[in-house]
C-alpha positions in Angstrom: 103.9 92.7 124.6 102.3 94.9 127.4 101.2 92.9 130.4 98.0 93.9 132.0 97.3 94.0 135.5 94.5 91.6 137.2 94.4 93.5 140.1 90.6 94.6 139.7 89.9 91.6 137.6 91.2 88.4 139.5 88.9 87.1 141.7 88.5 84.6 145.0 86.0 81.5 145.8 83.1 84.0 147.2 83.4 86.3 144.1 83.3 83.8 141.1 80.0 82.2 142.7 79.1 86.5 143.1 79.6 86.6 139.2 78.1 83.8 138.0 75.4 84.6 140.2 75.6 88.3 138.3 75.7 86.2 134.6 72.6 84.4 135.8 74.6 80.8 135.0 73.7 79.9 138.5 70.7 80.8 140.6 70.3 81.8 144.2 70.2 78.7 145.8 73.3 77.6 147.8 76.8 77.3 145.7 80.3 76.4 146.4 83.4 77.4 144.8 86.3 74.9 144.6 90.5 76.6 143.4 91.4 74.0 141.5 95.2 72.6 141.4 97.5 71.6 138.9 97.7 75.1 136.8 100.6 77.1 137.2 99.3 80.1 134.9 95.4 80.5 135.7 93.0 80.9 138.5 90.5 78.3 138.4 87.3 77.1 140.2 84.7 74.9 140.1 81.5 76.3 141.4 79.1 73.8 142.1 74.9 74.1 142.7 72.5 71.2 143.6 71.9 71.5 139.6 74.7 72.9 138.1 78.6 72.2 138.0 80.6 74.5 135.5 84.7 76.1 135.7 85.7 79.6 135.3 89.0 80.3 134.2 91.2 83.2 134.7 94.5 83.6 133.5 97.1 85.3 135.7 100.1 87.6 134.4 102.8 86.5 136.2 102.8 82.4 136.1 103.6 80.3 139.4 106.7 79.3 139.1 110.6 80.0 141.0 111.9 82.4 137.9 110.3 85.4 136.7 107.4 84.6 133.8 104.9 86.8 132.5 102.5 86.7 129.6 99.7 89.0 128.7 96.4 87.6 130.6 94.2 88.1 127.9 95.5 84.8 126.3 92.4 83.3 128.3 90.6 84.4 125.9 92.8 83.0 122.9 91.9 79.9 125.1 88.2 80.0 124.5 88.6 81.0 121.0 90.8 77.6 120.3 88.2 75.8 122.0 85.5 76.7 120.3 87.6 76.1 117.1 88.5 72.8 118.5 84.8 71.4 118.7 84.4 72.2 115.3 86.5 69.3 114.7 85.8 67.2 117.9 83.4 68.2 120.2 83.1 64.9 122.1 87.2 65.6 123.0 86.8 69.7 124.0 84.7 70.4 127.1 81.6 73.1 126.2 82.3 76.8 126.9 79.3 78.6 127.8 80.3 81.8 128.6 83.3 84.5 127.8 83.9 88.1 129.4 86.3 90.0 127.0 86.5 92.5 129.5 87.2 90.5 132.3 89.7 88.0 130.6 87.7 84.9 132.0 85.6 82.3 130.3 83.2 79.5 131.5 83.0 75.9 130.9 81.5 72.4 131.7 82.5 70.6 134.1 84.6 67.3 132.9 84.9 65.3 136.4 82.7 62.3 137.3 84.6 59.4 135.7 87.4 61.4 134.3 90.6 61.3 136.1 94.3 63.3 134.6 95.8 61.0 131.9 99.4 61.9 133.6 98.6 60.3 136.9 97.6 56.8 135.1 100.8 57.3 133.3 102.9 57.7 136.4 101.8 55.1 138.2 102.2 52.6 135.5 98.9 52.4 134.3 100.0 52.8 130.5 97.1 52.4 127.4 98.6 52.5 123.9 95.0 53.2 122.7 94.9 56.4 124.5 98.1 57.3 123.1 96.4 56.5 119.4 93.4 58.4 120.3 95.8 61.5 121.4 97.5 60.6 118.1 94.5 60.8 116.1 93.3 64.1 117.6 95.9 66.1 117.4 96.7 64.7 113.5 93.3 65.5 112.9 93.5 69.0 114.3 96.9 69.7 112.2 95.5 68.5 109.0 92.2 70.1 109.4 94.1 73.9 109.8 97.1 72.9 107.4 98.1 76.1 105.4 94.7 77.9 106.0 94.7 81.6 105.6 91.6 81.7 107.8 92.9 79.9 110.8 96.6 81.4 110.2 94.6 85.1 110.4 92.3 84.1 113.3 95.2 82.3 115.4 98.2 85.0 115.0 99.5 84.0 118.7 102.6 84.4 118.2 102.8 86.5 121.0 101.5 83.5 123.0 104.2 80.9 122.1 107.1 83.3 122.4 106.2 84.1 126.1 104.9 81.1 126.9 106.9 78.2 125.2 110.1 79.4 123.2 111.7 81.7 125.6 110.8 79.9 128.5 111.6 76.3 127.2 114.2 77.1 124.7 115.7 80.2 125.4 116.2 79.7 128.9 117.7 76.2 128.5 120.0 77.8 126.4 121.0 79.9 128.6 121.6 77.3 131.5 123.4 75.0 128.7 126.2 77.1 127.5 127.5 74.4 124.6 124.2 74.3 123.3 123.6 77.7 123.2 123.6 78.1 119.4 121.8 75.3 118.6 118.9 75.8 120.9 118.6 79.3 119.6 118.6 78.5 116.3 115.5 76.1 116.9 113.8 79.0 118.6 114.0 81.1 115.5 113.1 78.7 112.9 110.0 78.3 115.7 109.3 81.7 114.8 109.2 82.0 111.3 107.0 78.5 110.7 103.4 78.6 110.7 102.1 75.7 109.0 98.9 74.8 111.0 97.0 75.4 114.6 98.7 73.8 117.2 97.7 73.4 120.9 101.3 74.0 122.2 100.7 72.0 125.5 99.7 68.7 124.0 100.8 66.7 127.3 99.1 64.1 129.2 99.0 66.6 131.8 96.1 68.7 129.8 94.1 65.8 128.5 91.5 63.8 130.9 90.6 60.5 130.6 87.5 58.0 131.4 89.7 54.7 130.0 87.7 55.4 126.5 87.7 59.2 125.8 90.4 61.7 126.1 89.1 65.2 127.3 91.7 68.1 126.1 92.2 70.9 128.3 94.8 74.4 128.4 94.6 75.7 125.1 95.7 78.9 126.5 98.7 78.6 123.5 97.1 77.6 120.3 98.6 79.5 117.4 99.8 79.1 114.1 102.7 77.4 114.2 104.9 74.5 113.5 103.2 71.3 114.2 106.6 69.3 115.3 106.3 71.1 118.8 102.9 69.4 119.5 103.9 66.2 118.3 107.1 66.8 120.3 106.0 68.0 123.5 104.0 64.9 123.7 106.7 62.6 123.4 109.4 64.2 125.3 107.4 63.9 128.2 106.5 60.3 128.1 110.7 59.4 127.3 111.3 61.9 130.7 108.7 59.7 132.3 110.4 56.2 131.2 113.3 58.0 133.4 111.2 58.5 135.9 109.6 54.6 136.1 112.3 52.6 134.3 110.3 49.4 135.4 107.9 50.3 132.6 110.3 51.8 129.8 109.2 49.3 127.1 105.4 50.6 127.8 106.4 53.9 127.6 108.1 53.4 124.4 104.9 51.1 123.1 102.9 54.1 124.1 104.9 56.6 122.0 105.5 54.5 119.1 101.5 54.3 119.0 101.1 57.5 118.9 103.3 58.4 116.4 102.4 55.6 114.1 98.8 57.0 114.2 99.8 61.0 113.7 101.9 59.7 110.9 99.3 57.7 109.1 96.5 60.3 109.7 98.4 63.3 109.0 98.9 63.6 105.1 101.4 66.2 105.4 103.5 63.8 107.4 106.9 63.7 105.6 110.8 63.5 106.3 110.9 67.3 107.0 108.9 67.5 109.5 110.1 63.8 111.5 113.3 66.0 111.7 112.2 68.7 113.3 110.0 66.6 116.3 113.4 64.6 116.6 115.0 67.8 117.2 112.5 69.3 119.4 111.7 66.2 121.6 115.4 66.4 122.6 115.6 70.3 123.2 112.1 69.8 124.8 113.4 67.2 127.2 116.5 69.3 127.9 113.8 72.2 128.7 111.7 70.7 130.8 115.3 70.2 133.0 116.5 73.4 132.3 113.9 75.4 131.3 111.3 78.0 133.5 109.0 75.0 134.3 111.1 72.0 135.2 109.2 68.7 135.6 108.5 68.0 139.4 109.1 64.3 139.1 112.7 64.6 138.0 114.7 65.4 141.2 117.7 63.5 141.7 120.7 65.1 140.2 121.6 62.2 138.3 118.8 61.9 136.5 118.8 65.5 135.2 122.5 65.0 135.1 122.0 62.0 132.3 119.5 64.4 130.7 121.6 66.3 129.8 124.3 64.3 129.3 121.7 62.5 126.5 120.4 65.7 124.7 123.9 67.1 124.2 125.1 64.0 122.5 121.9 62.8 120.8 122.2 66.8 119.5 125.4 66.7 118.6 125.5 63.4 116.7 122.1 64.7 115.0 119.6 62.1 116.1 116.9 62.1 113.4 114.8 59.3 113.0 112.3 57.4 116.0 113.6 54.5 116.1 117.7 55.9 116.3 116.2 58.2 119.3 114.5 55.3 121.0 117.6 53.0 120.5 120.0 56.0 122.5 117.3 56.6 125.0 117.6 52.7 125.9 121.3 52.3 125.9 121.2 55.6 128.1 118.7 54.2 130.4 120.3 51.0 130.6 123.8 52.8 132.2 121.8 53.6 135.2 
């Protein structure tokens, strides 16, 4: 699809307090505007008052990474859409959007920040809750279910566009290309990605996007939600947490606690959990893990060539050998992890 250009549209610190200034969501009085890290794909600042504390988001076209990757800005506005979708279903878990510029491609939201801190961090430094991983497990089960073969939903979330530019052929397609003996396979999945749309997913259900207090989970990024195939959600979630049991290996057995208890509570709260679709996360945790190696946005925490080396090594075997189940992937991952 076309790519617009934010040259006239993207904006610095002085001019988002300018705007909101312009919108009226913040007075005259003195204001300060924090860029915000983490993002590779938006511009985003807090912009904080004596009274007030709110984010404006931005998406940029070409994302901030070493290869070439460009989507279509205006999915910041998909974004807001999703959220306000989302708190249909749970408001307490979806920050509050309070403003939207069509034109502009930006949208404004509360600030989630006293209190909260990035689930990811906690993970990585070995602070591991199960219940967080059954609250994430209830909230995305609850937004599959909810949106499950709508027509409504399916016509207001055709993003297809989204998930091609911004997960399948960066993920997929690109891992492909850097794993020649997979090649087939991985394409394969990234076809059948195309042709299934069962129910909204966020696309970037990771630790990474959600924020945490130690009782709620805050979800963030929902700059892919589409109608889709569910098993990508429930897979990007998990291939990250195995990736991170590489990472820590001191705290595999929590890692694996934390991903069994989320699973266990998708599956039980998801009635259209069945066979079929336990196949396909199988399938997609592995090409996911061999993405996020491979792929347009390799993790940052994975470095030493060994580790990506067994990765690889893992993914290509497990794919091979056709890996189906939970507990058969959990059972490889440990006797992988136990070589090192």
């Amino acid at each position: 699809m076309p790519v617009r250009s934010l040259r006239d549209l993207a904006m610095n610190e002085s001019e988002a307090i300018r705007y909101l200034r312009e919108i009226r969501l913040i007075s005259d009085e003195p204001a300060r505007a924090t860029s915000l890290a983490g993002g590779v794909s938006s511009d985003i600042y807090l912009i904080e008052t004596t009274s007030v504390r709110l984010v404006l988001k931005q998406a940029v076209a070409r994302l901030r990474v070493q290869d070439d990757w460009y989507c279509d800005p205006a999915r910041c506005l998909n974004e807001f859409d999703a959220i306000s979708y989302a708190r249909s279903l749970f408001s307490e878990a979806v920050p509050q959007t309070v403003h939207v510029d069509r034109e502009r491609l930006l949208f404004v939201m509360e600030y989630v920040g006293d209190g909260f801190s990035p689930w990811k961090h906690q993970l990585l430094s070995g602070m591991i809750e199960p219940r967080l991983a059954e609250l994430a497990g209830r909230l995305l089960a609850t937004l599959h279910s909810a949106s499950w073969r709508n027509d409504k939903v399916a016509q207001r979330f055709d993003g297809q566009a989204w998930f091609y530019s911004l997960r399948i052929e960066p993920y997929l397609l690109k891992a492909a290309e850097r794993n020649p003996t997979l090649s087939l396979i991985l394409q394969k999945e990234a076809q059948g990605l195309q042709q299934t749309r069962l129910a909204l997913i966020h696309g970037d259900w990771s630790s990474k996007n959600m924020l945490t207090d130690g009782q709620r989970i805050v979800v963030l990024d929902w700059e892919v939600a589409c109608f889709a195939d569910p098993a990508f959600d429930v897979a990007f979630f998990m291939n990250l947490i195995y990736l991170k049991s590489l990472y820590n290996r001191k705290y595999s057995d929590d890692y694996f606690r934390l991903i069994n208890a989320f699973l266990a509570t998708y599956q039980r709260l998801n009635p259209y959990y069945d066979g079929d679709l336990e196949r396909r996360i199988i399938r997609l945790t592995l090409m996911l893990m061999l993405a996020r190696i491979d792929g347009k946005s390799p993790v940052e925490y994975i470095t030493e060539l060994h580790d990506r080396d067994l990765v690889r090594y893992f993914v290509r075997h497990a794919l091979l050998r056709e890996v189906s189940t939970p507990a058969d992937l959990e059972q490889h991952w440990r006797d992988a992890l136990h070589q090192l």
